[in-house]
Gaussian input, Z-matrix of N, CA and C with variables (Angstrom, degrees):
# hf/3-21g

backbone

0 1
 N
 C     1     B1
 C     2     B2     1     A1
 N     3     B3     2     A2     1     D1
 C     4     B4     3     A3     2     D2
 C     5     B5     4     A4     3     D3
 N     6     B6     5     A5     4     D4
 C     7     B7     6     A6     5     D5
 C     8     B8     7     A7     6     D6
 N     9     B9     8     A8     7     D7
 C    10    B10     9     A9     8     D8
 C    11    B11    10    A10     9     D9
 N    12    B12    11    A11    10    D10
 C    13    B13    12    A12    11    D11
 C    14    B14    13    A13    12    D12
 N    15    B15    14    A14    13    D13
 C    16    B16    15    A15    14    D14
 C    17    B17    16    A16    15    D15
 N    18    B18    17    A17    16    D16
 C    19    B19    18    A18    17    D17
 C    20    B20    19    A19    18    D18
 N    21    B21    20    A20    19    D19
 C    22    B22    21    A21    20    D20
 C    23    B23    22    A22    21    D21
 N    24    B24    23    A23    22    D22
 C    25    B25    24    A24    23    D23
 C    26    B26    25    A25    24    D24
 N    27    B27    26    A26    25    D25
 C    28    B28    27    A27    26    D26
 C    29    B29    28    A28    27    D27
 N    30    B30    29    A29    28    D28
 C    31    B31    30    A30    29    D29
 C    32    B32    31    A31    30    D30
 N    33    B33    32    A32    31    D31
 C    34    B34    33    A33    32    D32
 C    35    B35    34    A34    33    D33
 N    36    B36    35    A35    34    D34
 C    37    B37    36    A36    35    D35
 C    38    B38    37    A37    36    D36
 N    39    B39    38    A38    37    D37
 C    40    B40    39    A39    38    D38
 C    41    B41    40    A40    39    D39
 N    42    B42    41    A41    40    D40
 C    43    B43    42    A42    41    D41
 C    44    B44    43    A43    42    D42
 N    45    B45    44    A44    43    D43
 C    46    B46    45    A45    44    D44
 C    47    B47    46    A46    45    D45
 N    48    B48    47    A47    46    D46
 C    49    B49    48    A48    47    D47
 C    50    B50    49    A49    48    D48
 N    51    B51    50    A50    49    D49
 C    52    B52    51    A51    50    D50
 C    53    B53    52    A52    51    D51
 N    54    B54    53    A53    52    D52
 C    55    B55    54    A54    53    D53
 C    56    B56    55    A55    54    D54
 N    57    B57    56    A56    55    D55
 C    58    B58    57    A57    56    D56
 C    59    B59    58    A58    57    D57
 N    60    B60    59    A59    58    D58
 C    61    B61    60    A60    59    D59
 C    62    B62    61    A61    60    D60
 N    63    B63    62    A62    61    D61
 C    64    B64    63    A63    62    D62
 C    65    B65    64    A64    63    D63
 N    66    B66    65    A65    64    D64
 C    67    B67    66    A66    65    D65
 C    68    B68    67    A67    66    D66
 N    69    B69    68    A68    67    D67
 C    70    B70    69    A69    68    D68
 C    71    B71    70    A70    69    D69
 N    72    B72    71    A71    70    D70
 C    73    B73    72    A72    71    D71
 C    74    B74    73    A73    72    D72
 N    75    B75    74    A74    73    D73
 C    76    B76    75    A75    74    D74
 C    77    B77    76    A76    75    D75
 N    78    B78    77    A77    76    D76
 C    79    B79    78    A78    77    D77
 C    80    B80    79    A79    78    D78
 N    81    B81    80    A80    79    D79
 C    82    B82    81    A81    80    D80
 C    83    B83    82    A82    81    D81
 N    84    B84    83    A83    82    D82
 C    85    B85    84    A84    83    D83
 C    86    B86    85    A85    84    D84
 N    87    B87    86    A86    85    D85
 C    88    B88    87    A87    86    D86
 C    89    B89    88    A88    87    D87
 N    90    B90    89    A89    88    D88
 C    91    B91    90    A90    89    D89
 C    92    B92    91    A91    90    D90
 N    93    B93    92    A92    91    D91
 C    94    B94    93    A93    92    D92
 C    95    B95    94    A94    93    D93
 N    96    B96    95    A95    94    D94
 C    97    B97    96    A96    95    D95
 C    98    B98    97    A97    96    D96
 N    99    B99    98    A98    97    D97
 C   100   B100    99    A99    98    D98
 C   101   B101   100   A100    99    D99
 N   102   B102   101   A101   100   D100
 C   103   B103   102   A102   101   D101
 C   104   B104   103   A103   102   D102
 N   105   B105   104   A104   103   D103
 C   106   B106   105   A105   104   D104
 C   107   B107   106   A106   105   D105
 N   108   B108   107   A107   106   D106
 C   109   B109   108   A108   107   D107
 C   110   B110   109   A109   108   D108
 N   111   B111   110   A110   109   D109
 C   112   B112   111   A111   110   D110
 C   113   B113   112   A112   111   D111
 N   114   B114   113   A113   112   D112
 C   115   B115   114   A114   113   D113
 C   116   B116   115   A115   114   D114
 N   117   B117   116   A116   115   D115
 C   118   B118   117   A117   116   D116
 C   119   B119   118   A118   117   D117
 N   120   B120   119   A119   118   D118
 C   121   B121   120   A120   119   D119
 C   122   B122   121   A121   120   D120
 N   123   B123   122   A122   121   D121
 C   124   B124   123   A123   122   D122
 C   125   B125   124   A124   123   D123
 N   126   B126   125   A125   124   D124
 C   127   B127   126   A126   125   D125
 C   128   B128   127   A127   126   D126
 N   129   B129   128   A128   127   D127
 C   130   B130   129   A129   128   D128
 C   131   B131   130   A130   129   D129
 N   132   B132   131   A131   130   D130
 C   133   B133   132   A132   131   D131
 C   134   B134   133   A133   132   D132
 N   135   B135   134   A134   133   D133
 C   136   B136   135   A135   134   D134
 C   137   B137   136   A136   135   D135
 N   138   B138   137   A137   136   D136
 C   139   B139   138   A138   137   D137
 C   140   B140   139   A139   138   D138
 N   141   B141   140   A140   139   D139
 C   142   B142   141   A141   140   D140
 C   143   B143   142   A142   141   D141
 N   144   B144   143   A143   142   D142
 C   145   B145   144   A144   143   D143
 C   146   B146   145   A145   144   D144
 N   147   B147   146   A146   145   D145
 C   148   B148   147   A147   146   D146
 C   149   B149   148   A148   147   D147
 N   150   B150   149   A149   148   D148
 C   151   B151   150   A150   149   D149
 C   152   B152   151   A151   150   D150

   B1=1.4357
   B2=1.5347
   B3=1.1533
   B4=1.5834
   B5=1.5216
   B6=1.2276
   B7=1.9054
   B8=1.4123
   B9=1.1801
   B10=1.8539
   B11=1.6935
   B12=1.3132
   B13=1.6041
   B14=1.6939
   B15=1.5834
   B16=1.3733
   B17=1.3631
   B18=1.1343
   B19=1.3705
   B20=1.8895
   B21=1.3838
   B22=1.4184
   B23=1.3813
   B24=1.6126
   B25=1.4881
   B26=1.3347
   B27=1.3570
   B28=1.3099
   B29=1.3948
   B30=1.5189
   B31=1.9050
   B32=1.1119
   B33=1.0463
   B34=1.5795
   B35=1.5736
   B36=1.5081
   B37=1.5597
   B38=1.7887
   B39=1.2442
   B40=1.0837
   B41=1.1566
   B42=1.7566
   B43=1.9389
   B44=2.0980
   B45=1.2521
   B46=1.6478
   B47=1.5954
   B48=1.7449
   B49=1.2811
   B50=1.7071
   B51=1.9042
   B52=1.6986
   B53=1.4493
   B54=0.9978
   B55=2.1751
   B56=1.2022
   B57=1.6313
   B58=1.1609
   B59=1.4563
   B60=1.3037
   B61=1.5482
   B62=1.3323
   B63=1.3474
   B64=1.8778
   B65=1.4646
   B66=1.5972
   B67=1.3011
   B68=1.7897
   B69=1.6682
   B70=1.6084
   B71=1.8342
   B72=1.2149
   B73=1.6715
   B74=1.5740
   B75=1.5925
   B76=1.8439
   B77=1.4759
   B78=1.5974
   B79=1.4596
   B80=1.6586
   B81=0.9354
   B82=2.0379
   B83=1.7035
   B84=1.3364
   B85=2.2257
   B86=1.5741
   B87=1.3648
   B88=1.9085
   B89=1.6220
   B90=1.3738
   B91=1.9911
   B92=1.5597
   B93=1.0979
   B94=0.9697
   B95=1.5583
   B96=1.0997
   B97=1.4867
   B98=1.4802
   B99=1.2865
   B100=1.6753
   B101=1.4506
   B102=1.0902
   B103=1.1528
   B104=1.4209
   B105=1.5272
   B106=1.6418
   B107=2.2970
   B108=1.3494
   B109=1.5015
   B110=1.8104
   B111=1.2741
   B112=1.4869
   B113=1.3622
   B114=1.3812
   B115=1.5608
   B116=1.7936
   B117=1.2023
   B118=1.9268
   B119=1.4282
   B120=0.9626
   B121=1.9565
   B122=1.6700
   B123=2.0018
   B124=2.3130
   B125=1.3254
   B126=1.5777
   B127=1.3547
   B128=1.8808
   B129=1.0346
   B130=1.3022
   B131=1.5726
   B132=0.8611
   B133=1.5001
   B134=1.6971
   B135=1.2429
   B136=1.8638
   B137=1.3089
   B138=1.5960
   B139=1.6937
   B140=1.4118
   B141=1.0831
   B142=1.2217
   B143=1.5268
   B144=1.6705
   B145=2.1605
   B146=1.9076
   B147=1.4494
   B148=1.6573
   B149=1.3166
   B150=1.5986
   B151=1.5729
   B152=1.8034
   A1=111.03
   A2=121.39
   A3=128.33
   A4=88.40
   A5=123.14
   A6=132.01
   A7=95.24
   A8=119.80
   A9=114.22
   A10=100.50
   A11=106.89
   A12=119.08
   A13=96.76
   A14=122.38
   A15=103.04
   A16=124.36
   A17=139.09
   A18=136.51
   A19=101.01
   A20=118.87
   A21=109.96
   A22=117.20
   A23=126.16
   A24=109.48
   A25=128.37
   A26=113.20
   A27=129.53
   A28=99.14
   A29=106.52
   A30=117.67
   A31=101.05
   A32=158.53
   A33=158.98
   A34=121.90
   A35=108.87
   A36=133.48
   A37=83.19
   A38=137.94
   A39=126.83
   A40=137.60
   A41=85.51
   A42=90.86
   A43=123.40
   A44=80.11
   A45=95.84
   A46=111.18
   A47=127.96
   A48=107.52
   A49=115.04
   A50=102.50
   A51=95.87
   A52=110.42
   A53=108.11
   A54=103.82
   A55=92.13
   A56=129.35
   A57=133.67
   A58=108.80
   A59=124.87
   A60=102.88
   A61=146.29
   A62=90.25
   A63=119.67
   A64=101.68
   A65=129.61
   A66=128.46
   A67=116.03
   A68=94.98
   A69=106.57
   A70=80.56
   A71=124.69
   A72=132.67
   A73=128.25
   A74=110.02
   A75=92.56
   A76=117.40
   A77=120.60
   A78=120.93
   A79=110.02
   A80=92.02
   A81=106.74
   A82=99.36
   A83=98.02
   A84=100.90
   A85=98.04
   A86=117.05
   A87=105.11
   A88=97.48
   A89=112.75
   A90=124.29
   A91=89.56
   A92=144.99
   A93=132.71
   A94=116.18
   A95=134.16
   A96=112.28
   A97=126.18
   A98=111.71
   A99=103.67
   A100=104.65
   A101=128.37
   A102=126.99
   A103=127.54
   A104=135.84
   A105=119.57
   A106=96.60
   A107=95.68
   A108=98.28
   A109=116.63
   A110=112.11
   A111=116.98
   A112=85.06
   A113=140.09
   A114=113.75
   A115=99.11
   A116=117.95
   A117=107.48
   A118=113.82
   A119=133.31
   A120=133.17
   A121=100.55
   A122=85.96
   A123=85.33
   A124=107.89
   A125=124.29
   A126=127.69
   A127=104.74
   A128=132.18
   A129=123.03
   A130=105.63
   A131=99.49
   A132=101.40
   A133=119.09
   A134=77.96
   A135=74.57
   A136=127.87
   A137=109.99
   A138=119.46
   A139=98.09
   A140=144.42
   A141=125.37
   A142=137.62
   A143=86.13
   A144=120.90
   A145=95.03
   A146=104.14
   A147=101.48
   A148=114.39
   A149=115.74
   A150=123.81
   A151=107.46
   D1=-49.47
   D2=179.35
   D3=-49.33
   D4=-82.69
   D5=-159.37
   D6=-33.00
   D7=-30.78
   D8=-161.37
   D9=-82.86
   D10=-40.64
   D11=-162.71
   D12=-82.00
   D13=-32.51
   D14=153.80
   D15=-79.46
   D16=-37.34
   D17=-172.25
   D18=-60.67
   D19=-44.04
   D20=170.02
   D21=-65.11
   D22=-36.25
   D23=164.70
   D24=-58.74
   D25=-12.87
   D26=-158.72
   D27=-75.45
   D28=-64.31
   D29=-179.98
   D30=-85.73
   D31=25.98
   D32=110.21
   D33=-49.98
   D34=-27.80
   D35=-177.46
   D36=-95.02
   D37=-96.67
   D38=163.49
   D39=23.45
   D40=-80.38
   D41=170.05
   D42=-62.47
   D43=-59.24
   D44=171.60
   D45=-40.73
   D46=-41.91
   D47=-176.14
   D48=-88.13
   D49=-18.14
   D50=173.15
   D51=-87.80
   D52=-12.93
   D53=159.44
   D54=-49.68
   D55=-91.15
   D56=-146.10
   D57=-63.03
   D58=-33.66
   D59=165.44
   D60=-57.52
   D61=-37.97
   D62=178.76
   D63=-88.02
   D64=19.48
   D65=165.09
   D66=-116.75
   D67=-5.22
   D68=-161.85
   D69=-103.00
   D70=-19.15
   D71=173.98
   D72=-39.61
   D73=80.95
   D74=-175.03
   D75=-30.75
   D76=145.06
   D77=170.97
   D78=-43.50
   D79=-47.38
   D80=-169.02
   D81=-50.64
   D82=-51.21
   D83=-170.07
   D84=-67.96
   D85=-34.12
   D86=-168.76
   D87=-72.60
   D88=-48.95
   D89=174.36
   D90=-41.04
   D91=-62.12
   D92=-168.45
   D93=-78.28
   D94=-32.55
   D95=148.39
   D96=-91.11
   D97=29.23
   D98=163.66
   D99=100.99
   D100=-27.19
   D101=-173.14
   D102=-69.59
   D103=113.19
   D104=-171.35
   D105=-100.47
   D106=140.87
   D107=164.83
   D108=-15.26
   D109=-55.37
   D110=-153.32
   D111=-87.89
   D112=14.61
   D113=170.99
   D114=-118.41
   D115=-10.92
   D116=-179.90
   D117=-64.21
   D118=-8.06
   D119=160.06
   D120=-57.50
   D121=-48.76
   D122=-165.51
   D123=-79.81
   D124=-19.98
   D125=173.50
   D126=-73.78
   D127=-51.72
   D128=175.12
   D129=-50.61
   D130=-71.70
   D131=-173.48
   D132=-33.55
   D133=-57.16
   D134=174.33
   D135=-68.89
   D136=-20.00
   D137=171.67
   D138=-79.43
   D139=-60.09
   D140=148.35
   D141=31.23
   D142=-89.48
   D143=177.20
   D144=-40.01
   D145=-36.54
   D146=-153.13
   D147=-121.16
   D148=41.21
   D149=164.53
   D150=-122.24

């Protein structure tokens, strides 16, 4: 039970710091990798799944 309750803080820590990066992101640098505003919640999240 502990391993589970860290491994979920873990990608919760995860998510929370690639939100905030991919929000500090000029529009122009995300346009240039593909990325539109309304998808960095689903892009964190999914970077997230895989740390």
């Amino acid at each position: 039970m502990f391993y589970e309750l860290r491994h979920r803080f873990s990608r919760w820590r995860a998510y929370r710091q690639t939100l905030s990066s991919l929000r500090h992101v000029p529009d122009r640098t995300l346009a240039d990798a593909g990325i539109s505003r309304e998808e960095i919640r689903e892009r964190a999240r999914h970077a997230s799944l895989y740390r």
